[in-house]
C-alpha positions, 0 to 999 in steps of 0.5 A, a space after each residue: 500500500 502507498 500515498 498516491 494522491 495528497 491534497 489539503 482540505 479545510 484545516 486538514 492535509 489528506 493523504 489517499 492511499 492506493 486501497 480501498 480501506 485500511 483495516 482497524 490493526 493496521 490504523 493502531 499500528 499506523 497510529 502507535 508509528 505515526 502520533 509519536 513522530 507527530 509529537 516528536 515534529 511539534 504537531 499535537 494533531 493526530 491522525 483520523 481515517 476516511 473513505 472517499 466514495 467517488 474514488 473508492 480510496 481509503 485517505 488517512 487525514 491529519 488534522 492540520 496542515 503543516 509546513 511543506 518540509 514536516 508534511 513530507 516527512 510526516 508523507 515519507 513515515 506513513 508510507 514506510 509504516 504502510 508499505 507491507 500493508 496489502 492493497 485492497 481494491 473495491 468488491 466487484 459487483 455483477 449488476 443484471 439488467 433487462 430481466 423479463 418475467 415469463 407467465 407460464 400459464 401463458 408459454 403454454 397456451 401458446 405452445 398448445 395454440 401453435 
């Protein structure tokens, strides 16, 4: 798994990731990584997870919006913590279209009638 897309939102910096969802193991064990680190670089922000619905991405969302050198590092530890994380990709759906629905009373009286 890795961060393929970063955009600023508001007060929030997002950082959207390659899969689907992030399970809840791997959001503790982001957050035991990351919110030290956070501290360590003088954020006391932490860090909340989300779901974009029109790009089926998982985003990682830091509450705030750091100075560009912090937000590559803060960019550069996430993706280290998730690099061996498995890249989960939206469940593909069968969708049926066009279904008729036959009378059987009446194929039969058509056959008989033929």
């Amino acid at each position: 798994m890795k961060i393929v897309e970063e955009r600023e939102a508001w007060i929030h910096t997002h950082f959207i990731l390659d899969s689907f969802f992030v399970t809840e193991q791997e959001r503790r064990q982001i957050s035991i990584s990351i919110e030290p680190e956070l501290m360590h670089l003088g954020l006391q922000y932490g860090l909340r997870y989300n779901i974009a619905p029109s790009k089926h991405r998982a985003i990682i969302v830091l509450e705030c919006i750091p100075f560009d050198p912090v937000k590559a590092a803060i960019k550069e530890l996430i993706n280290g913590v998730i690099e061996d994380f498995p890249v989960r990709l939206p469940e593909q759906r069968n969708v049926v279209t066009n279904i008729t629905v036959a009378d059987p009373e009446i194929e039969t009286e058509s056959r008989l009638s033929q």
